[in-house]
FITI-11931 format. One line per 4 residues: number of its first residue (from 1); their letters; for each residue x, y, z of N, C-alpha, C. Coordinates in nm, 3 decimals. Each point is the difference from the previous one (the first is absolute). Layout:
NUM> A> X,Y,Z,X,Y,Z,X,Y,Z  ...
END
This chain:
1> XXXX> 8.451,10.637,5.937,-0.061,0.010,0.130,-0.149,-0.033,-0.012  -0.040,-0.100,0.094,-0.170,-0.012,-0.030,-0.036,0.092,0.097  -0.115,0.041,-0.052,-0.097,0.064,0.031,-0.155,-0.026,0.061  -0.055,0.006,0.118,-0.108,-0.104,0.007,-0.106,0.128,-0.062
5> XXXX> -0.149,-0.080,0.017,-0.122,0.099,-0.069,-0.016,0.080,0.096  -0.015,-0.003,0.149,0.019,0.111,0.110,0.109,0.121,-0.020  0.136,-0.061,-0.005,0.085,0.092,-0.069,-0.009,0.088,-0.090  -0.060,-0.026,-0.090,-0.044,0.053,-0.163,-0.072,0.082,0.027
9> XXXX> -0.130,-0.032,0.085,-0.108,0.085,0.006,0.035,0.101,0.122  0.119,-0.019,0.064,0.035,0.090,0.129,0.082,0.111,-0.087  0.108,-0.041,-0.116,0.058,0.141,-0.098,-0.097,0.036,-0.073  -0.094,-0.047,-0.091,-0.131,0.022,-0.038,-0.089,0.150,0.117
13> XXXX> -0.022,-0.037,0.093,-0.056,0.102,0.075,0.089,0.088,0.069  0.094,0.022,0.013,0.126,0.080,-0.005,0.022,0.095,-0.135  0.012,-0.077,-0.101,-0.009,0.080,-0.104,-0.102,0.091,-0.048  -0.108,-0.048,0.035,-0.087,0.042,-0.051,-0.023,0.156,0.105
17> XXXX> 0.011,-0.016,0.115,0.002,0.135,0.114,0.122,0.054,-0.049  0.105,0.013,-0.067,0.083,0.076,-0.023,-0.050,0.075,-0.148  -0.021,-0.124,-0.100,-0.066,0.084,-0.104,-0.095,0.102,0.023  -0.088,-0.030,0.056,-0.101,0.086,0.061,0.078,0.167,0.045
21> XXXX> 0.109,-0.047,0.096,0.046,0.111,0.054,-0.108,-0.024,0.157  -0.039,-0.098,0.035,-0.080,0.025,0.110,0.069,-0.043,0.098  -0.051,-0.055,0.138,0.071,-0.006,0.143,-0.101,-0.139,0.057  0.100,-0.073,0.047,-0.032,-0.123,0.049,-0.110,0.019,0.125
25> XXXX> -0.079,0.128,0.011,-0.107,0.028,0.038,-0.139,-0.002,-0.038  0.044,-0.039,-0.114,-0.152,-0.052,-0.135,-0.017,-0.161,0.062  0.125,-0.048,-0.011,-0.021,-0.156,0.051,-0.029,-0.030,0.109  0.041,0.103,0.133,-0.019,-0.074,0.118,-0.153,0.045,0.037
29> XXXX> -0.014,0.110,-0.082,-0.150,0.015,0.019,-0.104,-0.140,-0.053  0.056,-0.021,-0.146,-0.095,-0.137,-0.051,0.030,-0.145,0.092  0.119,0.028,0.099,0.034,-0.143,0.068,-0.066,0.054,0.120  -0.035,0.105,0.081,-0.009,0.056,0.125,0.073,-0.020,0.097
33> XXXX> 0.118,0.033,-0.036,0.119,-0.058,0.098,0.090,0.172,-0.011  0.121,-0.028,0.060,0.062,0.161,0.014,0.072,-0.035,-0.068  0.091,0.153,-0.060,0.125,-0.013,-0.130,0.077,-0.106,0.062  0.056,0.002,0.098,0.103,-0.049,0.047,-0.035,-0.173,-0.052
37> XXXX> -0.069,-0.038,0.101,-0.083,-0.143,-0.046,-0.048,-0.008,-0.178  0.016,0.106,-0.052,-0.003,-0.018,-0.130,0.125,-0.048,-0.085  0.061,0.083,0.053,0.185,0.001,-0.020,0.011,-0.154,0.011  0.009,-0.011,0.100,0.020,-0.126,0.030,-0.038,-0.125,-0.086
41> XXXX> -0.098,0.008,-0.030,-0.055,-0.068,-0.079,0.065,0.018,-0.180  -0.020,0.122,-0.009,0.090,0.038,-0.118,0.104,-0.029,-0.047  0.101,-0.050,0.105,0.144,0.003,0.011,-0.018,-0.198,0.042  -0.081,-0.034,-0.022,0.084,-0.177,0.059,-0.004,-0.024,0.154
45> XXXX> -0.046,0.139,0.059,0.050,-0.039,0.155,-0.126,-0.099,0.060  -0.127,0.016,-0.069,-0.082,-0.062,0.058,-0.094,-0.043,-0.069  -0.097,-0.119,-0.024,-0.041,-0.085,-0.099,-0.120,0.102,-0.080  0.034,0.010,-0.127,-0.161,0.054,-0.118,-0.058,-0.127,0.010
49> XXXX> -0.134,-0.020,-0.014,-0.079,-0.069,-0.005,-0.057,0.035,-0.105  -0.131,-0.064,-0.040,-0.070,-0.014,-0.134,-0.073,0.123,-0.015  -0.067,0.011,0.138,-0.130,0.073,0.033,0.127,0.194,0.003  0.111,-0.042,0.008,0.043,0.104,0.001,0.057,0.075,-0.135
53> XXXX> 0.026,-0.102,-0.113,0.023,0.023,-0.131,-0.116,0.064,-0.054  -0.167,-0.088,0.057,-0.090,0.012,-0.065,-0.011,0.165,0.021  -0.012,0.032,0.142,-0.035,0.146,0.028,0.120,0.109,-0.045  0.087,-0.058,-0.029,0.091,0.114,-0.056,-0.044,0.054,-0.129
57> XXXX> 0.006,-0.124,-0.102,-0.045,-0.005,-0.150,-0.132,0.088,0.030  -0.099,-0.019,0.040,-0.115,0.112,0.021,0.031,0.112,0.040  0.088,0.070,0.085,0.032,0.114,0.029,0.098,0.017,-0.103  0.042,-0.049,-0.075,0.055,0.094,-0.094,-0.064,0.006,-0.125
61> XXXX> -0.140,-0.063,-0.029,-0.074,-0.009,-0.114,-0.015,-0.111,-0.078  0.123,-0.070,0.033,-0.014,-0.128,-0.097,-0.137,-0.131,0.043  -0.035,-0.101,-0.070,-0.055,-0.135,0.013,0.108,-0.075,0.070  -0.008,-0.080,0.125,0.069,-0.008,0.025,0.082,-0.146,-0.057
65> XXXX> -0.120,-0.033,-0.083,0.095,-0.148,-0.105,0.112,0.054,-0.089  -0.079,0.109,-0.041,0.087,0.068,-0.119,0.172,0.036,0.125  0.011,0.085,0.068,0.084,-0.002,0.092,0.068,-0.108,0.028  -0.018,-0.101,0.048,0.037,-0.165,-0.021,0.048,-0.041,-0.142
69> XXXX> -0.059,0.022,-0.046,0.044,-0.010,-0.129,0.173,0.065,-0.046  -0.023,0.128,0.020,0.136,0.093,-0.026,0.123,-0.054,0.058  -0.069,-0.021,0.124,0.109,-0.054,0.133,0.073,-0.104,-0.072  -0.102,-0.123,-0.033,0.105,-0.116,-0.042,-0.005,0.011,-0.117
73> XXXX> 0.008,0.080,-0.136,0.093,0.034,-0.077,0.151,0.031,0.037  0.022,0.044,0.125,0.119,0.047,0.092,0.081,-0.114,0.059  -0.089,-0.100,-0.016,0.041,-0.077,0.108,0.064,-0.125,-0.045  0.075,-0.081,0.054,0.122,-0.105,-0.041,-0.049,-0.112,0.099
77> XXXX> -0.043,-0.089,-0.006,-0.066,-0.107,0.105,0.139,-0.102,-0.008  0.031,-0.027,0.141,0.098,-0.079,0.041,-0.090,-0.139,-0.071  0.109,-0.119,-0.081,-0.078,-0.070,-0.043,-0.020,-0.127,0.135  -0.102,-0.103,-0.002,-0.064,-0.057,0.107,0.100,-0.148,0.004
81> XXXX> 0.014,-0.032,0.085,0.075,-0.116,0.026,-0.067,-0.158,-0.050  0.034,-0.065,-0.095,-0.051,-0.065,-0.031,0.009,-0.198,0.100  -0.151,-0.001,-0.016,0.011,-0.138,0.072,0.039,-0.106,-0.061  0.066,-0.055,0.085,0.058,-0.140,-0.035,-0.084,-0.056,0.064
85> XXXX> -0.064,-0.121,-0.123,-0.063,-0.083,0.071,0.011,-0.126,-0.074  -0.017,-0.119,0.074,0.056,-0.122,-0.073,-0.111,-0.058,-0.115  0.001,-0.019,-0.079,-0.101,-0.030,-0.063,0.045,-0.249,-0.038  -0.161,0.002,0.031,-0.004,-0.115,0.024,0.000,-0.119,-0.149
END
């Protein structure tokens, strides 16, 4: 199953609030959005963005390259479709 780097870094910050033992109320505070709209986001229902990885990884302590980092250790990149092109 591939895995994209959004993906990775979406079980990445999932995991990491469970290790913790904390509540997806740490995050929606660092996103300023409500649990619910956090959930959402948590779960696939609605797009993570960059700026939203970045502020997670800070609310839970990490750099947020280093975080990026972890993520796509996790992660399986669908490989890219290669061009055909005629060569002259």
């Amino acid at each position: 199953m591939n895995v994209t780097l959004t993906e990775a870094a979406r079980g990445e910050i999932k995991a990491e609030i469970a290790r913790r033992g904390l509540s997806q109320a740490v995050i929606a505070k660092a996103w300023g959005i409500s649990q619910p709209s956090t959930s959402a986001k948590l779960t696939g229902k609605t797009d993570l963005t960059g700026d939203d990885i970045d502020r997670a990884a800070r609310a839970l302590g990490y750099d947020p390259f280093e975080f990026i980092e972890r993520a796509q250790r996790n992660a399986t990149f669908p490989p890219l479709p290669v061009p055909t092109t005629a060569v002259a």
